[in-house]
C-alpha positions, 0 to 999 in steps of 0.5 A: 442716293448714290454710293461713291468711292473716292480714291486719295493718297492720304486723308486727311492731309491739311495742304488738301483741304478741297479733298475734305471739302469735296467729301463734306458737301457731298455727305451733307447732300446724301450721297455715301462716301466710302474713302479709300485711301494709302496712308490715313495720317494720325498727326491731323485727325483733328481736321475730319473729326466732324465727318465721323459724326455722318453715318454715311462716311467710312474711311479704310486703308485700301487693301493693297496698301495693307498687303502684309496685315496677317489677317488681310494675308490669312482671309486671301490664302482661304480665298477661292478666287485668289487660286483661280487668279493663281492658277492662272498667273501660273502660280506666281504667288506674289504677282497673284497676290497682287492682282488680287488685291488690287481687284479687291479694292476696286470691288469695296462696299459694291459702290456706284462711281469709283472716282481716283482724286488723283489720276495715278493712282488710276493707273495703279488699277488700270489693267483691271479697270474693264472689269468693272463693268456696272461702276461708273470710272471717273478720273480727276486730272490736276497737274503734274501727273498729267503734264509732268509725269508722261515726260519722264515715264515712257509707260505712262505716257503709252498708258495714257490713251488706255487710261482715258478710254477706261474711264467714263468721265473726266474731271480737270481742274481747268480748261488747259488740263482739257487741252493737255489731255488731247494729246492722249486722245481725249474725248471731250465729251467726257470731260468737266471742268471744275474749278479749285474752289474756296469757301470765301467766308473763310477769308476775310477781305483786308480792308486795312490794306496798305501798299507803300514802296517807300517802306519794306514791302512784303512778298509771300509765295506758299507751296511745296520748295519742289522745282516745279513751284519755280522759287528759282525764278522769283528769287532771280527776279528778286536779285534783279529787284534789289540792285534797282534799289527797293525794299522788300522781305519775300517770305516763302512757306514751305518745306522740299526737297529744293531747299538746299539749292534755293538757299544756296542760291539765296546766299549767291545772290545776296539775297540772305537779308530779304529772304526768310524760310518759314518751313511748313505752316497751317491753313491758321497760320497761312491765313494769318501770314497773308493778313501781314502781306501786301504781294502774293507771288505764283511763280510756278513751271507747273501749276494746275491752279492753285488753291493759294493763290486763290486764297490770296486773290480772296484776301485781297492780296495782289498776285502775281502769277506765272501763266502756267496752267490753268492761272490764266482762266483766273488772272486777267493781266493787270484787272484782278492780277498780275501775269508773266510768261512762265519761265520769264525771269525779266517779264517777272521783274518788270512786272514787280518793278512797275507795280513797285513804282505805284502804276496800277490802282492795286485798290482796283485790282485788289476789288476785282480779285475778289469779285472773280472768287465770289462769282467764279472759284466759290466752294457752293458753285463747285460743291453744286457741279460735283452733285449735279455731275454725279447724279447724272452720271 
């Protein structure tokens, strides 16, 4: 079976479980996973206890993340190939140095497919990339790294079109990301699209469900306080909602760097008796928090498409969604969800106001979200797509 080595920023991190998910399937399916990662984070090892029981799993610290290890620095001072690439670099020892490690990791447990989780850190190894030559190079394609980070970055954006043409194969999480990526010249033949997915048989479908507007209705949104994430937009909306006379607590999971503006902005809008900061959580505790709620709210600028709102969508809990990124191929406005234009403050609170008003049959659509999980966003079709794409690869 093939051997794979799967780049990530840390491992294992709770907020991404379709990392561990990822790896888990393909382990189970005989494929040898080496992962190569920046931080391996101590705090939830607990989380990947079970991988370590398969022989053909490693995790390592990638090289260049470890370039002041003693050892690391001794073994490459006695490397042969590090004063080729010195000499070369004109002896520039830090330049070299780098470079060095950097093709070091590329080359790890000689694997069959390097595939970079997150596309930046591709492009950490893009002057190197043309070098490996009998390893297939793929790329997955999720976000803001792609939609985002171009804007901002001058060299990201003209590495792009160089970036796409170094690797072999292209994963996006949703046709939007294809279409993002035609700017930079993307082969579509290259591409495949995989959906974010859920196991289902995690998250129970609340049959006790209860929507009444007559009482407090609760309101959760969960995802990193980052502008992004489009808190501001909800809580203007919310602002909007409350001067209309209804009752609701709009619960936010979460911690970032927003925070202070999104709490000054609770205070200005008066907002401070229905509005509860509840900082991070875990998967458990999210799963629970759901249980207790009757709106899900997506209000984002930029999304890929997100994992919770899945989640919620599986739970049997309305959403309510922003039409950034990909959340449109898995909302149907007003069959198993509910849409506005991203950024439309008042399409946001019309939308709340009429489902306030007990319009929609949320029985139905509840049904309906559930349905489109099962068939569309379930973690066996995903796992089958990912085997099946890389065995053909």
């Amino acid at each position: 079976m093939k051997t794979i080595n799967i780049f990530v920023n840390s491992f294992p991190k709770i907020s991404e479980t379709f990392i561990y998910n990822k790896v888990k399937s393909l382990l189970q399916n005989d494929f040898k996973i080496n992962l190569i990662v920046s931080k391996i984070e101590n705090d939830s090892k607990d989380f990947y206890q079970d991988l370590s029981h398969f022989k053909n799993f490693k995790i390592v610290v990638a090289p260049i993340n470890r370039a002041f290890d003693f050892r690391l620095l001794t073994r490459t001072f006695f490397s042969k190939y590090f004063w080729i690439i010195t000499m070369r670099n004109n002896f520039s020892f830090k330049k070299s140095y780098k470079e060095f490690l950097h093709r070091k990791t590329l080359k790890l447990f000689n694997p069959d497919i390097i595939h970079f989780e997150f596309s930046g850190i591709g492009f950490q190894y893009l002057p190197f990339l043309d070098e490996i030559r009998d390893v297939r190079k793929v790329a997955s394609f999720r976000g803001a790294a792609e939609k985002i980070k171009p804007l901002v970055d001058k060299k990201r954006y003209s590495d792009f079109p160089k970036f796409l043409k170094a690797i072999d194969a292209y994963h996006c999480v949703s046709g939007n990301m294809v279409e993002e990526l035609v700017k930079f010249d993307l082969d579509r033949d290259k591409a495949m699209i995989n959906y974010p997915s859920i196991d289902s048989e995690n998250f129970d479908f609340l049959k006790n469900y209860v929507f009444n507007p007559e009482e407090e209705v609760k309101i959760i949104s969960v995802g990193r306080l980052h502008w992004k994430k489009g808190i501001d937009i909800a809580l203007l909306s919310l602002s909007k909602l409350k001067k209309e006379g209804y009752l609701f607590k709009y619960f936010l999971v979460g911690d970032g760097n927003e925070f202070e503006k999104l709490k000054f902005m609770v205070k200005n809008l008066n907002l401070e008796n229905e509005v509860v900061f509840l900082g991070y959580k875990s998967s458990i505790e999210v799963s629970e928090l759901l249980k207790q709620s009757q709106l899900f709210l997506l209000p984002s600028y930029s999304e890929g498409l997100s994992n919770s709102a899945l989640e919620a969508m599986c739970s049997g809990i309305p959403i309510i969604s922003s039409t950034a990124g990909g959340m449109s191929e898995a909302i149907n406005d007003e069959i198993n969800g509910f849409l506005f234009n991203t950024g439309d403050v008042n399409g946001l609170f019309l939308k709340l106001k009429i489902i306030f008003e007990n319009k929609y049959d949320l029985r139905t659509v509840r049904l309906n979200a559930h349905k489109t999980i099962k068939e569309k966003f379930e973690l066996k079709i995903q796992s089958y797509k990912f085997k099946k794409f890389y065995l053909e690869l």
